[in-house]
Wavefront OBJ file of the C-alpha trace (Angstrom):
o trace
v 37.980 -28.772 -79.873
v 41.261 -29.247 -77.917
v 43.164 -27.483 -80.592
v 40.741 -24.705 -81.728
v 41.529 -24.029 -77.693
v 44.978 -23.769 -77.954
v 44.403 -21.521 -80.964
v 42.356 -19.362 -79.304
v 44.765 -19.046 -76.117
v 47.576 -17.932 -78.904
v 45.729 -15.165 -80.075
v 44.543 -14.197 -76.773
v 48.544 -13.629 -76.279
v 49.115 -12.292 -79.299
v 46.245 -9.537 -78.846
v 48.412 -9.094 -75.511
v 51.264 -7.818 -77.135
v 49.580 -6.075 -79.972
v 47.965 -4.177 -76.861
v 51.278 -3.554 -75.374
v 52.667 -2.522 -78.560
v 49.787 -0.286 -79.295
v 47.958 0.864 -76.635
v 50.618 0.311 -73.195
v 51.275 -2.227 -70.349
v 48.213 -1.131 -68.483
v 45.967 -2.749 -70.999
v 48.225 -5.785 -71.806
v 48.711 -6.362 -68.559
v 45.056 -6.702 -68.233
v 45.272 -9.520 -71.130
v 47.954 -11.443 -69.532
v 45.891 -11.773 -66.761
v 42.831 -13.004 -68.384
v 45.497 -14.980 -70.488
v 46.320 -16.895 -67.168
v 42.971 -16.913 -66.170
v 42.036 -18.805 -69.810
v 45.022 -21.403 -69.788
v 43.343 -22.294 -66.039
v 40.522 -22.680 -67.271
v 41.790 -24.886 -70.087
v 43.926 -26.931 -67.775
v 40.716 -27.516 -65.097
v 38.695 -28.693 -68.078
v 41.092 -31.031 -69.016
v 41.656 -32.552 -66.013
v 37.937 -32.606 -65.256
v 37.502 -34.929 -69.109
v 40.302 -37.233 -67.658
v 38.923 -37.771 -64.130
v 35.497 -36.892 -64.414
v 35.303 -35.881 -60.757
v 33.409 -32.177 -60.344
v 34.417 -31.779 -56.868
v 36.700 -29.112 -56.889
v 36.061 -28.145 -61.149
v 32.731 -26.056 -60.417
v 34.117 -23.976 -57.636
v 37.314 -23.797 -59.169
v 35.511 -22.580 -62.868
v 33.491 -19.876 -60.947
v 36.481 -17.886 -59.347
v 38.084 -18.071 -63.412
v 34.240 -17.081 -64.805
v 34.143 -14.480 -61.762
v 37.560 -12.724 -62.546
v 36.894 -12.952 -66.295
v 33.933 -10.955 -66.105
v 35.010 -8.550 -63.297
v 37.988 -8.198 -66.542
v 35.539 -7.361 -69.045
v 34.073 -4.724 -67.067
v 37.055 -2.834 -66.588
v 37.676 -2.843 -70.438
v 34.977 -0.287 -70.301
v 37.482 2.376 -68.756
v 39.419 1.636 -72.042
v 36.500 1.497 -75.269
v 38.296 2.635 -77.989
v 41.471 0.196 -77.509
v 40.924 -1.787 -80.802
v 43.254 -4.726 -79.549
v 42.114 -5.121 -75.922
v 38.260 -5.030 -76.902
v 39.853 -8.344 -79.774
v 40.990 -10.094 -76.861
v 38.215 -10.060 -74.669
v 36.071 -10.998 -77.665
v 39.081 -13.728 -77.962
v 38.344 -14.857 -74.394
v 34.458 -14.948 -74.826
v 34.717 -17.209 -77.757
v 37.765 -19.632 -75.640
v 35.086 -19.531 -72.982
v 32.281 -20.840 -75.151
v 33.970 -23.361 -76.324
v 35.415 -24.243 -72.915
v 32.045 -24.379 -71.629
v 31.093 -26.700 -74.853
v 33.992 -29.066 -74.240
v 33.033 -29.755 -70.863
v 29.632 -30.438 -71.094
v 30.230 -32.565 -73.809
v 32.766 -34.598 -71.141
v 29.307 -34.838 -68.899
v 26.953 -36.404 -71.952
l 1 2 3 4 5 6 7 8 9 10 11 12 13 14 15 16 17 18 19 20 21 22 23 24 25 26 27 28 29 30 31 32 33 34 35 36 37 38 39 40 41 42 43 44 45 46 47 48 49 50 51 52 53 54 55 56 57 58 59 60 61 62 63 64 65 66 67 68 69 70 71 72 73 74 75 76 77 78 79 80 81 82 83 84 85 86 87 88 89 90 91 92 93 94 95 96 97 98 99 100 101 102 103 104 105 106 107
């Protein structure tokens, strides 16, 4: 799961500059955030499957969950950009599997 992840994150940046490329820096700029936002995300849920401590991981997973969605809701200002609605659906999918990887760090 660690590497279909890191796959994910890639095309996340790659739909980032296909958007920039494409559509303009507004949108990609938009990406790169979520982008950042994503590789957090990755890095808290690694560190949370190495120390198994949830003390700061749940608080710290809502703000990145918070700001992803806030994110997806300003895509709607922008619905006929073909590579910024592929990387949001890139960042739904990294955040399933996220969301899979830790729980399975819980069982």
């Amino acid at each position: 799961m660690k590497k279909a992840m890191q796959i994910l994150l890639g095309l996340m940046l790659a739909a980032a500059l296909g958007t920039a490329w494409m559509q303009g820096w507004e949108q990609a700029m938009l990406l790169l955030i979520l982008f950042g936002f994503s590789a957090r995300a990755y890095r808290l849920v690694r560190i949370y499957r190495q120390d198994a401590d949830g003390t700061g991981y749940e608080k710290q997973m809502k703000v990145v969950q918070g700001f992803t969605v806030a994110c997806a809701l300003l895509s709607f200002y922008w619905p006929d950009s073909m590579y910024l609605n592929a990387g949001l659906f890139t960042c739904l999918i990294f955040h399933c599997v996220v969301n899979r990887y830790a729980k399975a760090a819980v069982a």
